[in-house]
N, C-alpha and C positions, 0 to 999 in steps of 0.2 A: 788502496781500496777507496773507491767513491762511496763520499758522507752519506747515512740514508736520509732520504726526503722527509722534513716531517710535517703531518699537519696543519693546515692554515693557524686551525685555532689551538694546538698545541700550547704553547705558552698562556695565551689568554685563557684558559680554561684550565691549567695548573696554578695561574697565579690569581685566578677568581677565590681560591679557597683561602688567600692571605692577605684580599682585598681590605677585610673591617678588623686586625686586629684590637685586642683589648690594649686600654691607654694604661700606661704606666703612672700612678699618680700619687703623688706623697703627701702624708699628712700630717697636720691637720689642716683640712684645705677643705673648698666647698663647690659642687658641681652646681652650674643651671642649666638645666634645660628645659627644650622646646621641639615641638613637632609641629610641623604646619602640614595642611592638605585643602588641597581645591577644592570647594564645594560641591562640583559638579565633575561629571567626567576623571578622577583627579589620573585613573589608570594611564589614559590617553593624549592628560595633559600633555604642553609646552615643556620638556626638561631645561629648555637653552633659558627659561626664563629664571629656573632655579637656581641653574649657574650662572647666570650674568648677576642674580642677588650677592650671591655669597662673593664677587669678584670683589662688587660695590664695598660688603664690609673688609674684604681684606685688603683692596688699596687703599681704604683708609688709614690702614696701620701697615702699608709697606710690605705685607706679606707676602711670599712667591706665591704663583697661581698653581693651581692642580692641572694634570695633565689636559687636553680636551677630550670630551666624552667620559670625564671619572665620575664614580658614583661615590668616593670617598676623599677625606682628607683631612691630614691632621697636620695643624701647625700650633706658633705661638702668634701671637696677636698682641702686644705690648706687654702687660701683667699677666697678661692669664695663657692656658692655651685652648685653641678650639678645635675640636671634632666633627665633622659635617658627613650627612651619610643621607642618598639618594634611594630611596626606596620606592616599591609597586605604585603605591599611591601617595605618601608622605615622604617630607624630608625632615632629619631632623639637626639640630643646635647642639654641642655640649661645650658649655667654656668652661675648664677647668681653674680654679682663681688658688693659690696659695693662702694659707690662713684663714681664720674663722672670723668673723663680725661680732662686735662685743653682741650684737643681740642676734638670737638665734633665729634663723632662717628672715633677716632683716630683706623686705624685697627691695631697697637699691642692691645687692645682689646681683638681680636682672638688670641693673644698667649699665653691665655689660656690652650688651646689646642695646645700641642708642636709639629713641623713640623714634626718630625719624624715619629709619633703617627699618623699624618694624612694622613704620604703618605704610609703607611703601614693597612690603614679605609678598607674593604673590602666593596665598592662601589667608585661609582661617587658624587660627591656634587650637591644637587638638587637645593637646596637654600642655603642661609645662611646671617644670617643678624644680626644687632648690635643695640637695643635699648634701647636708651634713657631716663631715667625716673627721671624727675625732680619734684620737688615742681613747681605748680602754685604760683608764685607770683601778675602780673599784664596783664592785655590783651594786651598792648603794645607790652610789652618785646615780649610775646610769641609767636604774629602776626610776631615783627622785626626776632626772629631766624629762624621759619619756613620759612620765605621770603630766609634766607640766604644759608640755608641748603637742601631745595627741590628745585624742579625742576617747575616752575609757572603751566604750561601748563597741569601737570600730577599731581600733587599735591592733595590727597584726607585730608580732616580735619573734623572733626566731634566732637561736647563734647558727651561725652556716658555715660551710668550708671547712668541718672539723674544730670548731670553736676557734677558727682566724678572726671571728669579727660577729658582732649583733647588728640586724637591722630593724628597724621597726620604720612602720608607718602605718598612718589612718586610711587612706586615699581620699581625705577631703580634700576640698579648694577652701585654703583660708581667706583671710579678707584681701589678700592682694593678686588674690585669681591662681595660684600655686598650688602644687602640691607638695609636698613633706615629706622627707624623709630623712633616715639619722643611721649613720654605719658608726658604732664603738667596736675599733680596730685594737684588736693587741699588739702591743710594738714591736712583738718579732716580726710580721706580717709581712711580705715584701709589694712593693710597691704596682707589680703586676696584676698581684693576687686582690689589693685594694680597687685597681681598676677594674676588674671581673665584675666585684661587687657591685660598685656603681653604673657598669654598663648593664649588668641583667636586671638591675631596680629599674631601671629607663626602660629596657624593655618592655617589661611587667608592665609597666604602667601603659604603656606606646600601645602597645600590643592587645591588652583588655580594653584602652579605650576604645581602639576600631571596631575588637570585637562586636561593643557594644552597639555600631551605627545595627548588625544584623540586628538584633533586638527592636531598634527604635525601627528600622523598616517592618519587623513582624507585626509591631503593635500598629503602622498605618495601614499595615493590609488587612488585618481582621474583620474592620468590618465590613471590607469589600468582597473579601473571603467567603462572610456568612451570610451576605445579602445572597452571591452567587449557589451557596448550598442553601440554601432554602430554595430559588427559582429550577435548581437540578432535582432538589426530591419533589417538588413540584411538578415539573417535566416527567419525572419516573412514574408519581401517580395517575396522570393520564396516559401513560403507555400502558398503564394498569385495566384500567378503566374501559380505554377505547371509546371514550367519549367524545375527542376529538380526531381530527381528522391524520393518520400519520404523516401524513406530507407537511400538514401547519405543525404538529407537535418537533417534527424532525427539524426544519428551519429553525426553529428558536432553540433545540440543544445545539443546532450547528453553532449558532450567536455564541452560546456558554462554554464553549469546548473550546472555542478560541479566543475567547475573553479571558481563559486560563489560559491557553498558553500562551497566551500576551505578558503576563502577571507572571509566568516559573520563565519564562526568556528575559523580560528586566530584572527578576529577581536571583537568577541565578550566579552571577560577579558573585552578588554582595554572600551569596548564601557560604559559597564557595569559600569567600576569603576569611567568612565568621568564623569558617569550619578550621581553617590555616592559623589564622590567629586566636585560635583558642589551644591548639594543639602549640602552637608556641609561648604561650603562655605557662602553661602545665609544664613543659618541657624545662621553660629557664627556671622555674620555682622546682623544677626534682633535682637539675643539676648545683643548686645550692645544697643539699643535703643538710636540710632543717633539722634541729633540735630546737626541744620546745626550754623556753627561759622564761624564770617567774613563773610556771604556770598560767603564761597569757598562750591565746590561740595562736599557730603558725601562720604564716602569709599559705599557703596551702587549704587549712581548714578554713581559711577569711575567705579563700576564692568557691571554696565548698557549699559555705553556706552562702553567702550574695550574690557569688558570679557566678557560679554553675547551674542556677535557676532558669537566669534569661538565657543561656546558652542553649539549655534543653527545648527552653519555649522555641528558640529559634531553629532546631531539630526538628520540634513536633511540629511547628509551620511550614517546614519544609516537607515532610514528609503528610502533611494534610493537604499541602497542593496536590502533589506527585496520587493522592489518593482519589484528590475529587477530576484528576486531570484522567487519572484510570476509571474512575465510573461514569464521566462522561464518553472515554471512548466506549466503551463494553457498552455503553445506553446507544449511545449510535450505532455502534454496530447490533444490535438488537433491532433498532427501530429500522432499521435499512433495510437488515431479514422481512421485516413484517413487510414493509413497502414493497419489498419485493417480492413476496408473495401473494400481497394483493393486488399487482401487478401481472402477474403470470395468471392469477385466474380471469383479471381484468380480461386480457389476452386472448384467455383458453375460451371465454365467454363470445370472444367478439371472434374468433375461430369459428365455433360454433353457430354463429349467426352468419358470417360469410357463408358458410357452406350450405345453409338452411337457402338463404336468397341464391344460390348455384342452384343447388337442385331447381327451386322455381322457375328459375332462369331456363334453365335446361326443359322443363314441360314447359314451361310456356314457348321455347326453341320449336318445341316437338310440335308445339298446337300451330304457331306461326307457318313450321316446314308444310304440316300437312294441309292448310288454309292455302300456301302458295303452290304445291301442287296443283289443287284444284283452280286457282287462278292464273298459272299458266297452260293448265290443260285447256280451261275457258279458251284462252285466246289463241291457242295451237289449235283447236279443234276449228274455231272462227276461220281462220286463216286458210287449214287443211280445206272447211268446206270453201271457199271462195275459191280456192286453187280448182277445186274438182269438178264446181257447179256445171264445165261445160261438158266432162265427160258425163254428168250425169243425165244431162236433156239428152247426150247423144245415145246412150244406153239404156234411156227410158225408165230412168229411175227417180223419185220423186226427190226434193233436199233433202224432206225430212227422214227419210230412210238413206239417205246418204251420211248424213249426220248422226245419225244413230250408229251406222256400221261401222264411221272413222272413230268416233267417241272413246271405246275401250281400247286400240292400241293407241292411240294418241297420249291417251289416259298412264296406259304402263308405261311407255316411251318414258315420257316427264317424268314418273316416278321411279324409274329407272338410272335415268340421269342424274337426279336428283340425292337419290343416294349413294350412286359412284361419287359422285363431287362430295359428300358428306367424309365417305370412307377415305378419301386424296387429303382432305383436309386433316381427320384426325390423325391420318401415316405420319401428316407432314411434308409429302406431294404433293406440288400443286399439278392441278392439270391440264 
């Protein structure tokens, strides 16, 4: 029996789903990571430029290279190992280092990653954070270092994964541009199950921070936004009014109809992806399955009450485009009606004047026809008497009673003619 055929992309799209496994990682040991992204464009960005980066830091430590065109990769790199993963718009870092630092979340940590190597990253630093992964030994201890090391006020903590492990963090940037975070792991916990933890905290973080560029885009367009709805209820009030003329009111809505949709066409990427990464955020904090510890808030109710604000702001700006981009159509299409039917009576008016100047045209036709009768009769009649004069001496008849006697049918003749040739005309005969 001949193999069946299978799909081009068969494979690659079975083994897309095992592409970014979770790292296996023991502890007590400490993650750093890093996301970078283009400033500008990053969707569309250069990728070969990402991976020719990440080549640079692994021949430095003899590492094999990832396949070409991979969007992931995990190795070791001397001490530590590293994680590298290629995403939409960012890529990010994770070096996993053995062992803890006598001082907690110490940032040579990150010099992992040599300075050199980073200022030569092809992007910006989105985030980038240092955590923490110890054995749980007692609730004391691990209530006293939290205390010492987060920030009270902002402080999320939660046990997850069935009480395998606490995590807590603030989401500030401490003084060496970081952010924080602390997994107390129970030491039955297997080593898989500790990387999960560490990979969905990086998320969290990765993933809220892009969120957030929608936000920073809402707050630049507002007042471009409200400059434009003021000149739209502006525009609706003289279509109110009819004070000015519709043809200048309908040009300048034309200006604002697509000055919006200039505005939801560049801003649609961003809105889109806010919408992506906020739904991935939500998602990695439910698959933790939080229980609350100490009575401090969850990373759940922390994204409730800070993060789910600008999220909505950036919904409700979304959908105030999408409103004022609908009332400007529906106002053009209003104002186009009215145009249009001052148009048709324009029309119906200037109908009616053509017809008025026909008719005229037509009596004055009628006054012309009957003036040129009489002046070709004139010169028929002329003609006729010259022709007859000589029958007339022979007959003994005077001109002017010669002239009198041809007059009337000369007269009909012409006018006879004259209206055959009329009736030829109006058939459509000529004759």
């Amino acid at each position: 029996m001949a193999p069946i055929a299978d799909h081009p992309l068969r494979y690659s799209l079975a083994n897309e789903l095992h592409a970014r496994p979770f790292p296996a990682i023991s502890f007590p040991g400490t993650a750093v990571y890093l996301a970078v992204k283009q400033p500008d464009g990053a969707a569309a960005r250069n990728r070969e430029a990402d991976m020719t980066h990440l080549l640079t830091l692994l021949d430095r430590y003899g590492a094999p290279h990832p396949q070409p065109g991979a969007t992931h990769y995990f190795g070791t790199l001397g001490r530590f190992k590293l994680k590298w993963e290629s995403h939409t718009e960012f890529v990010t870092y994770t070096a996993f280092i053995d062992g803890l630092s006598a001082r907690p979340f110490d940032p040579a940590d990150f010099e992992v990653f040599p300075s050199d190597w980073l200022e030569a990253i092809p992007g910006v630093r989105m985030t980038s954070a240092l955590i923490r992964v110890e054995p749980w030994t007692d609730k004391e201890r691990a209530i006293k270092a939290i205390n010492e090391w987060f920030v009270p006020e902002s402080i999320a903590v939660s046990k997850v994964l069935d009480e395998s492990g606490v995590i807590a963090g603030d989401f500030r940037i401490d003084e060496a541009g970081h952010q924080r975070f602390a997994i107390f792991v129970d030491p039955s916990t297997g080593d898989r199950r500790v990387g999960r933890m560490v990979q969905r905290l990086c998320e969290i973080e990765t993933y809220k921070t892009m969120s957030m560029l929608g936000f920073s885009e809402t707050k630049a367009m507002s007042p471009r936004m409200n400059d434009i709805d003021g000149r739209l209820t502006e525009l609706m009030d003289e279509m109110t009014d009819n004070a000015t003329p519709a043809e200048h009111t309908l040009g300048r809505l034309l200006e604002v109809s697509a000055e919006l949709e200039t505005m939801a066409a560049r801003a649609s990427f961003r809105f889109g992806a806010t919408g992506a990464y906020e739904a991935i955020v939500h998602q990695r904090i439910e698959v933790m399955r939080e229980q609350r510890f100490d009575g401090r808030q969850t990373f759940n109710e922390f994204m409730m009450r800070r993060y789910d604000p600008a999220m909505r702001t950036v919904k409700s700006t979304q959908g105030r485009l999408v409103s004022m981009s609908d009332r400007a159509i529906r106002a053009g299409d209003l104002l186009r009606t009215r145009v249009d039917v001052e148009r048709s009576a324009q029309n119906q008016a200037l109908l009616e004047s053509m017809n008025t100047r026909a008719d005229m045209q037509l009596k004055l036709q009628r006054t012309v026809e009957g003036l040129s009768v009489v002046a070709i009769s004139y010169y028929a009649v002329s003609l006729a008497g010259y022709a007859l004069y000589p029958l007339a001496e022979a007959s003994g008849l005077s001109k002017g009673l010669l002239t009198a006697a041809i007059t009337l049918p000369v007269v009909g003749l012409v006018w006879f003619l004259v209206r055959r040739l009329q009736r030829a005309v109006h058939a459509g005969r000529p004759e």
